[in-house]
N, C-alpha and C positions, 0 to 999 in steps of 0.2 A: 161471509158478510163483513165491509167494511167496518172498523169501529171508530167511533166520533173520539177524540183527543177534547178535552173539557176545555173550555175556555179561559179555565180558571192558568190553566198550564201555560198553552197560549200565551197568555198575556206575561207570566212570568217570565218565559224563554225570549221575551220580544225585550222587557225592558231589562235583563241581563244583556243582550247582544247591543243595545244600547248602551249602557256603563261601558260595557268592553271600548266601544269603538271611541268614548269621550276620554277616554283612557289614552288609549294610541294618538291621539289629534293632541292632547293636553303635552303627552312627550312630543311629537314633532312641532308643535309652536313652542315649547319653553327651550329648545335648543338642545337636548338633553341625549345626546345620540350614544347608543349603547357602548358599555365598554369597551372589546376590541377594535372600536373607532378610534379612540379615544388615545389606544394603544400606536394605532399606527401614527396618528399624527404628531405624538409626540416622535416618532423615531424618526421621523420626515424633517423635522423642523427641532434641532437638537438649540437647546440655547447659547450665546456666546460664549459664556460664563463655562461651557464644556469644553471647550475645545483645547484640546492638547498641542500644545508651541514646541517647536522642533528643540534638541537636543541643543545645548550649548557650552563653548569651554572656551576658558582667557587661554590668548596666545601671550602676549607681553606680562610683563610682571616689574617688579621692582618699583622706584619713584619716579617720578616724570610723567607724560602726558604724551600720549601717544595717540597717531593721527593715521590717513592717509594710508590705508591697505591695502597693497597689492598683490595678489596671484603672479607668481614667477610663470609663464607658461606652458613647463613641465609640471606644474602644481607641486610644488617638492618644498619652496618657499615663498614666504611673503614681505616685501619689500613694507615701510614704514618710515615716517618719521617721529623722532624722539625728543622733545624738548625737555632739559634738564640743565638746569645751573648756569641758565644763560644762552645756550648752545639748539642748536635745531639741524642735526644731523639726517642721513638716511642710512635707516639701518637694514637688514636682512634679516631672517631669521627662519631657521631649514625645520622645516616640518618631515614627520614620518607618515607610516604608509596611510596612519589614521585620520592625518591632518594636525597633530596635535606637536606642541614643540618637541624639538628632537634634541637642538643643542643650545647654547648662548649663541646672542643674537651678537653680529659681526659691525660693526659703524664702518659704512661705506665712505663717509665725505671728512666728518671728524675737521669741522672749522668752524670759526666763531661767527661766520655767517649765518644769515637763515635760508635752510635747505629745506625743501619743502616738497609732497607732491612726487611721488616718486611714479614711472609708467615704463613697464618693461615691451624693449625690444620683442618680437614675434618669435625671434632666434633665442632669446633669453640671455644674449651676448652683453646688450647693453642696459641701460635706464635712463631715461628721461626726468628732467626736475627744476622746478624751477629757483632759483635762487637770490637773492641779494648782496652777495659778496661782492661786484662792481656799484653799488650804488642803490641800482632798481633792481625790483626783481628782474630777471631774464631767464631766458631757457639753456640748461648747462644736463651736455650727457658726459655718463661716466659705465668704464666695464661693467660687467658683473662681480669681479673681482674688487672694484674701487682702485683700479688702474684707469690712467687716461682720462683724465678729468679735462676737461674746455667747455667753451662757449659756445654754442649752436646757435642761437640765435640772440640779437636786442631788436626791438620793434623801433624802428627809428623812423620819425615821422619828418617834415619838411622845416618844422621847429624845433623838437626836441627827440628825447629818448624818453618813450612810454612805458611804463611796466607791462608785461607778459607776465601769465601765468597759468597754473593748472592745466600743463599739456596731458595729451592722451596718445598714444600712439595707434594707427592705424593696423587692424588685422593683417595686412599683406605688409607691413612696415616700409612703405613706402612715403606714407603724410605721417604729420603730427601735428593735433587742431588743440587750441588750448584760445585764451582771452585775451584780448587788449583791448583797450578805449569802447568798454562795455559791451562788446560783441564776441563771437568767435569767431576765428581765424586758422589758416591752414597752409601750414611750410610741407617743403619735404623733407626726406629725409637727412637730407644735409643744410638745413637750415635755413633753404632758400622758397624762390619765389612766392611767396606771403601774399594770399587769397584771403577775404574775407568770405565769410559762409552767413551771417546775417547782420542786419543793418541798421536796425532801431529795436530802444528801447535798452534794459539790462540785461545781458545774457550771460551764463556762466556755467560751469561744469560740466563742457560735454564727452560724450560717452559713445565710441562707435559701437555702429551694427555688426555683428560677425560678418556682412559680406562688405564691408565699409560703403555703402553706398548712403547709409543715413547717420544720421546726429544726434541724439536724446539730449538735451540740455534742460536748463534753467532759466526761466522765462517770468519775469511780472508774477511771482509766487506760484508757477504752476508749470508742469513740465511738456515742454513740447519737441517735436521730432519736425527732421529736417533733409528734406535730398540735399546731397551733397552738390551736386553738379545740377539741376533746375532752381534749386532753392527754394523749395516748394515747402509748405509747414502745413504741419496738422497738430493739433491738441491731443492730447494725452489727457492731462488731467484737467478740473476746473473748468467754469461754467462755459458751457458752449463749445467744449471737447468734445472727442470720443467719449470719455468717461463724463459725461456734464451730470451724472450721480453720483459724482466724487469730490466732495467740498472742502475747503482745507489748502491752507499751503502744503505746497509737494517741492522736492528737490533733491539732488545729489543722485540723478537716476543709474543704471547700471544694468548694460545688457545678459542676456543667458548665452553659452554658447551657440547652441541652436538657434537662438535669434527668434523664440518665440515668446520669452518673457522679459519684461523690466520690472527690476528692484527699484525702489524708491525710497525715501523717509517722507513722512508726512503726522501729519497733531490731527488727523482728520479723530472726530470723535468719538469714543463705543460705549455702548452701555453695560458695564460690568458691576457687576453686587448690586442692581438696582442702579445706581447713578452714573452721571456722564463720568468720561475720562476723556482727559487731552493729552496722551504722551506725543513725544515724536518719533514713533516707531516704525519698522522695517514694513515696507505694504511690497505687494506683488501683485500684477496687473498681466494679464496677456500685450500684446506690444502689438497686436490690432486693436484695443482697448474694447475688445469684447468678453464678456464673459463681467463675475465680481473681480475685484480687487477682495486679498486677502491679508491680513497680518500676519508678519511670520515674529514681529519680541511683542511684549504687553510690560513695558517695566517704568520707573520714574526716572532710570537715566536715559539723556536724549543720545541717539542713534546719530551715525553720521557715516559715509563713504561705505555704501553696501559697494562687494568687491565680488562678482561671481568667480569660483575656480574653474578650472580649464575643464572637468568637468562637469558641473552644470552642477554638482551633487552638496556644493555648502555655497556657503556666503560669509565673507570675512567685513567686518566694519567697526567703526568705531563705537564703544557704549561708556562714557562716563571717562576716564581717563585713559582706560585701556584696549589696545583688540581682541573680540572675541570674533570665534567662528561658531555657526550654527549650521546641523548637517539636515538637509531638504527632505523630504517622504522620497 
């Protein structure tokens, strides 16, 4: 024989299964999602304020102001210039197997010109630079040794003689593209035939691709890229790029061996300890301009000529008077 369950029970097991359920409803509307949620999302989305900046260490030392760092192509040294006591030389200075300085740094020009901008041959024979010891700046290559110093090129226009400057040499060292009369321009290797590569506006700093078929420069505060031979341009950075979620002047760009990333400087803004920050620090971008851009310094001195080594694995530039290298994950 069935037996009857009281009413009285009933009614109590009905309005506990109630509470329960206003229970569960009251955590899913007040947002409140259980611990191990809570756990994961923070491990997903770590804050800026964690993130650990690659290793770094002064190349240059002593007083003066040092500029302009370049990767020897055997990565073994780094070409530079040094301004001290009037004088604006290029100097050398031989790194060990760690990257870190090995000996005194050797003064390749050693004149009371201003020597500037140093770019090594693909051979590691020569270097490129630009100079003012005629007048205007011009472009002047010298050995590896600081033998054999001349003129390579003056940009001579149909009225005068124009300054040149900030050459780059080309991956198969065949060109060398560097500025004149707010554009960049492209000799070969012996200082002839002079192409323009774009045609308005200010352009400056450019930077070949490891297969040299493109250009990274300095554009109107923002960095863009350039076929060599169609003259075709696309955005890098700044609004209506690639990156058009990358706001902020950008410049002084600099390819990866691989040809898959550019180094940059840029004041773009971050939010550290609670408040903004504007340095102008070291950014990294993939060179289809997909993916984020990253910071590689977070400091108050401003950054300048990210310099990739030959292998892909630091970046030499300038921070505050001196050169430092930082070695990459």
């Amino acid at each position: 024989m069935r037996r009857r369950v009281p009413g009285k029970i009933i009614l109590m097991m009905l309005a506990l299964s109630l509470l329960l359920g206003c229970a569960r409803k009251e955590e899913r509307v007040s947002g409140r999602p259980a611990r191990p949620r809570e756990e994961r999302v923070r491990e997903a989305k770590p804050s800026v304020e964690e993130k650990k900046l690659p290793e770094r260490w002064q190349i240059t030392s002593g007083p003066g102001y040092h500029s302009f760092p370049a990767w020897s192509p055997d990565g073994r040294k780094i070409a530079y210039t040094r301004y001290w006591e009037g004088k604006q030389d290029i100097w050398v200075v031989e790194l060990d197997e760690d990257g870190k300085p090995k000996t005194g740094a050797v003064n390749l020009t050693n004149s009371p010109s201003m020597d500037e901008h140093p770019s090594w041959s693909p051979d590691g024979k020569r270097i490129v630079f630009h100079s003012d010891r005629e007048g205007k700046r011009q472009l002047f290559v010298v050995d590896a040794d600081g033998a054999n110093l001349r003129l390579l090129y003056s940009h001579q226009t149909e009225i005068e003689i124009k300054e040149c400057f900030n050459p780059a040499w080309s991956p198969n060292g065949e060109k060398i593209a560097f500025v004149a009369q707010n554009n960049i321009w492209v000799i070969d290797k012996e200082g002839k035939e002079a192409q323009f590569v774009t045609s308005s506006g200010y352009n400056d700093h450019p930077a070949w691709s490891p297969d040299g078929s493109q250009l990274a420069f300095y554009s109107g505060n923002i960095i863009k890229l350039i076929n060599v031979d169609t003259k075709k341009e696309r955005r890098l950075t700044g609004p209506g790029g690639m990156r058009s979620d990358f706001p902020g002047w950008s410049n002084y760009p600099a390819w990866s061996p691989d040809g898959e990333r550019i180094v940059f400087v840029s004041n773009r803004k971050k939010v550290l300890g609670g408040r903004e920050v504007e340095h102008y620090d070291l950014w990294v971008v993939k060179a289809d301009g997909t993916g984020e851009a990253e910071y590689l310094t977070n400091d108050e001195h401003r950054e300048y000529f990210p310099s990739f080594s030959p292998r892909g694995d630091k970046i030499a530039f300038q921070s505050g008077t001196h050169i430092w290298v930082i070695r990459l994950p």
